[in-house]
N, C-alpha and C positions, 0 to 999 in steps of 0.2 A: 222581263225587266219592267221595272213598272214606270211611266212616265212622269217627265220631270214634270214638278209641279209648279205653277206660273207665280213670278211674284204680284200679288193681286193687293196695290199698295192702294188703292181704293178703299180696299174692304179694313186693310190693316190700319190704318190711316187712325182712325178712331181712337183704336184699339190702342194704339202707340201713343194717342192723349192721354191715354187712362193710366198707363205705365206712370209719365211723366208727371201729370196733377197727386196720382198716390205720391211718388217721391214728395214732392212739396208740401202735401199735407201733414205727411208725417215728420216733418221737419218744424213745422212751424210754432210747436208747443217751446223748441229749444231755440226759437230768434229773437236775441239779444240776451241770453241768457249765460256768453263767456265760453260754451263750452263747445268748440269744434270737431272735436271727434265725436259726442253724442248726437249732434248734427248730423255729419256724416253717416254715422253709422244706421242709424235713424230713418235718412232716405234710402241706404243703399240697402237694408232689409224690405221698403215697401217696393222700391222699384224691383228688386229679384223678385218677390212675391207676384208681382202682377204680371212679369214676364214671363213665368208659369205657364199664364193662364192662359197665352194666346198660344194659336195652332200655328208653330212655326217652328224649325227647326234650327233654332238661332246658335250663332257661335260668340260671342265678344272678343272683340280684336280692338276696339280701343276701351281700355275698360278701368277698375282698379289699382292695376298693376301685375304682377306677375303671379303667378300661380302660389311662390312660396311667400310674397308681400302680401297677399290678399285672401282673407279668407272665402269672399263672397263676390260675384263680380268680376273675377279676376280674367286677365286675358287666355282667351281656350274656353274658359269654361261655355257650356253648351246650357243652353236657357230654353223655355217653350215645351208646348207638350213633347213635341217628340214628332207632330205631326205639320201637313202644310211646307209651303216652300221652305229649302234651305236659303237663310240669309246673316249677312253679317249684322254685328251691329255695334257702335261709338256709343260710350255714354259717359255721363257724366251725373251721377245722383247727387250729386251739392258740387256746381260748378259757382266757388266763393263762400268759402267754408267759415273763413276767417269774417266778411260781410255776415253771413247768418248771424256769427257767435256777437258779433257787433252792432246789430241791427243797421246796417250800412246798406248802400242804394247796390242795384242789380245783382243780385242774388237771381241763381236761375237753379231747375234741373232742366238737364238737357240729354235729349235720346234721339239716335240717327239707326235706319234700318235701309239695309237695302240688298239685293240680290248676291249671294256667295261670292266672296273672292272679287269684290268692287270697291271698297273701301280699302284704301292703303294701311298697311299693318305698321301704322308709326311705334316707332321706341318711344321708351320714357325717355326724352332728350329731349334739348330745345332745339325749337326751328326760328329760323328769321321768316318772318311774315309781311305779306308786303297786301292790302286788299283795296279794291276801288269799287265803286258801285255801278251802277248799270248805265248803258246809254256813253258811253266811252268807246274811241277807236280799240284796238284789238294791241295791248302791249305798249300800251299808250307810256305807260310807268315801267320800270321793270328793277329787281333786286340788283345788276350790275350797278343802277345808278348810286347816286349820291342821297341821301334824303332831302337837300337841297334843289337837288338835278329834280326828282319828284315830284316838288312842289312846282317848280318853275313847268313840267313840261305839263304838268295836271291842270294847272292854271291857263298856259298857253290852248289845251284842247276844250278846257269850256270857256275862253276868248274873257277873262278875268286876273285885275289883279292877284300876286301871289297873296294879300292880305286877305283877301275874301278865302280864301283856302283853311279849312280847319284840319290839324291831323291829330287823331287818338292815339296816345302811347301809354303803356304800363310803365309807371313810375317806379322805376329800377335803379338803383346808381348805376348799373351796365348800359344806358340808355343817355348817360349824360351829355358823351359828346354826338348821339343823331339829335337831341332835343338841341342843343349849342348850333346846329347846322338846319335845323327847322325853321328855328328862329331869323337865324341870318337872313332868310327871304326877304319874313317882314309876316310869314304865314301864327296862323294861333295853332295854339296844340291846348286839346281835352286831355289831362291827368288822368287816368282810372289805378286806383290802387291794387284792384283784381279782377277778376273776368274779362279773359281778353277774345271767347267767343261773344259776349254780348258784344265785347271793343269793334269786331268784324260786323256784326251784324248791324249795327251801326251806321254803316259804309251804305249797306244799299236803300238804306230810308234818310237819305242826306234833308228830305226839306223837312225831317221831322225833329231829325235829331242833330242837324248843323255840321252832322263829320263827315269829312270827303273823302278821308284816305285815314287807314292802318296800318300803321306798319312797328316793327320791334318785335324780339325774340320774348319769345314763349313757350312753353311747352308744344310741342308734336305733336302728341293726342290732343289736346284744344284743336291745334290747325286743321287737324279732319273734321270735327266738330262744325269747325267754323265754317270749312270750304263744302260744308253737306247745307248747311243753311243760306250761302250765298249761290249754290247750284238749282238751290229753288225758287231765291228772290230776284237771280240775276245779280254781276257781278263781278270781279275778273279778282282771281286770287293766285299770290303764287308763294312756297316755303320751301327751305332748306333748311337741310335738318347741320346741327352743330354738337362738335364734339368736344368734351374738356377733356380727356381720357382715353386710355385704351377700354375701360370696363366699359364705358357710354357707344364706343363702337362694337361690343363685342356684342353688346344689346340689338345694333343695326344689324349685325348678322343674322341673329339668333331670330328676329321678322325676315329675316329673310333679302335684306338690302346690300344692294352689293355695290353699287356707285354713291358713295358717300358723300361727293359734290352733288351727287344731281338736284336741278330749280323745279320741284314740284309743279303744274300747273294746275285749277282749279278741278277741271278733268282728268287728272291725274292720281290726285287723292280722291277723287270718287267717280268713279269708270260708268255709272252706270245709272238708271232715276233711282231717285234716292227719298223718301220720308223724315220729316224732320219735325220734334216737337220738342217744345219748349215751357215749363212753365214759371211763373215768378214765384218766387220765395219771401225775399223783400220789393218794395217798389225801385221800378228803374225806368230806364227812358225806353227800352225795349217791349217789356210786360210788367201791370202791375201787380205789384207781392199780397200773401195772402190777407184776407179780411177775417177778423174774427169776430162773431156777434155770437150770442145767447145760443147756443143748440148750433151752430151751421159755422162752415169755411165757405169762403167765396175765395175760388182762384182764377185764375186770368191763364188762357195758355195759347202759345204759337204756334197752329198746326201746319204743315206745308207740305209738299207735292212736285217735288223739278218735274215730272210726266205734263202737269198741265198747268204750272208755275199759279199753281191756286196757293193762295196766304190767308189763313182763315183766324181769327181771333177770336176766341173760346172762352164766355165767362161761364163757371159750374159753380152753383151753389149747391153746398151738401152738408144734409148733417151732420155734425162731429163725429158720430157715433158709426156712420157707416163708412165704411172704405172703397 
């Protein structure tokens, strides 16, 4: 039997930027161009392409969608040569489809790899999302509160008014009455209209980007997304997945979940060190989006490392011409 082979996220690390800057370059002919699915489709052909090309024996477990929704992408399918460790991997090839088609701020692709059977097999559901950033007691927040409770106890442990507190939410009409109970403190809240892994990633670069806390329902697969980028920046995250339906639970089954209350915690949706890369599409407060000039893309991309909490920020300039 031949031995297991080590997930060597070092070496992959790279390798997992290159996946993520092709999605974005290939995207970036159709930003602000109206049209969201040639977006999409657009990144999620260059990002399969490159995931070819690395020696790994990948599976995608957060991915497009389901086998018979997705033609490319889709969750199951198996990516990489064939050879190298077995691992999972979260993606997202246009996370802000609708930002692209609009040339609107944080447009990202984003891609998460890490060792087999580590990564939580979220449904296409949404999850309530609750995230804080680093240098926080342990549970300091939690999803039983209130989003009021939140603010006051977030405020209380970094010894500040609840004014000084800013909280990102995705502007939902489902979101009106936690935003109506944000406010009551006295705290701001940042609007984002889509991307609610940039909204998390957010959280852990507060003196950059002014948000202290995330919280609102979101998709599922975002939430691994999120909590694989907050495992390597530092950060405390927790989601619960929610049901409108029996088809939405039949979907938790079908991953394989069987307590459908249960309150995720950040090491819970990712078991294990995990790689995470990021790159910009349009500019945002996270990374900025692509540059076009005479011959060449300039992209901007967020590499990371939970193994040795390294955050590296990546500009590649490349000719148009080559991929």
């Amino acid at each position: 039997m031949a031995d297991k082979v080590v997930f060597a996220d070092r070496m992959l690390s790279l390798g997992l930027a290159r996946v993520s800057e092709a999605a974005a370059m290939a995207s970036a002919t159709l930003v602000g161009r109206g049209d969201e699915k040639a977006a999409d489709q657009a990144a999620v052909n260059a990002m399969r392409d490159q995931l070819n090309l690395l020696d790994i024996q990948g599976t995608v477990v957060i991915g497009e969608g389901e086998r018979d929704e997705a033609p490319m992408l889709y969750i199951g399918e198996e990516v990489g040569s064939g050879e190298g460790p077995a691992v999972d991997i979260a993606l997202d090839p246009l996370e802000g489809t609708t930002l692209t088609a609009k040339d609107m701020p944080n447009a990202l692709t984003v891609i998460a790899m890490a060792p087999r059977g580590t990564l939580l097999h979220a449904p296409d559901v949404y999850m309530e999302k609750l995230a804080i950033g680093p240098g926080y007691p342990k549970d300091v927040v939690s999803l039983e509160m209130s989003p009021a409770e939140r603010v006051k106890a977030l405020a209380a442990s970094r010894g500040c008014d609840h004014s000084d507190i800013t909280v990102c939410v995705l502007e939902r009409p489902r979101h009106e009455e936690m935003i109506e109970g944000i406010r009551s403190t006295g705290a701001a809240i940042r609007l984002i209209t889509d991307g609610d892994v940039a909204g998390v990633i957010h959280c852990a670069e507060a003196e950059i980007t002014g948000i202290d806390m995330y919280m609102g329902r979101g998709g599922a697969p975002e939430g691994v997304l999120a909590a694989s980028a907050l495992k390597c920046m530092g950060g405390q995250m927790w989601g619960q997945l929610t049901f409108r339906n029996d088809d939405e639970r039949g979907r938790a089954a079908k991953a394989g979940i069987t307590d459908l209350d249960r309150i995720y915690t950040r090491d819970e949706m990712v078991t294990a060190d995990v790689i995470f890369a990021a790159t910009g599409v349009t500019d945002g407060s996270v990374v900025s989006g692509i540059k076009r000039e005479p011959g060449f893309l300039t992209t901007e991309t967020l590499l990371m490392r939970s193994k040795t909490g390294s955050v590296r920020r990546m500009i590649y300039r490349n000719p148009a011409s080559v991929s």
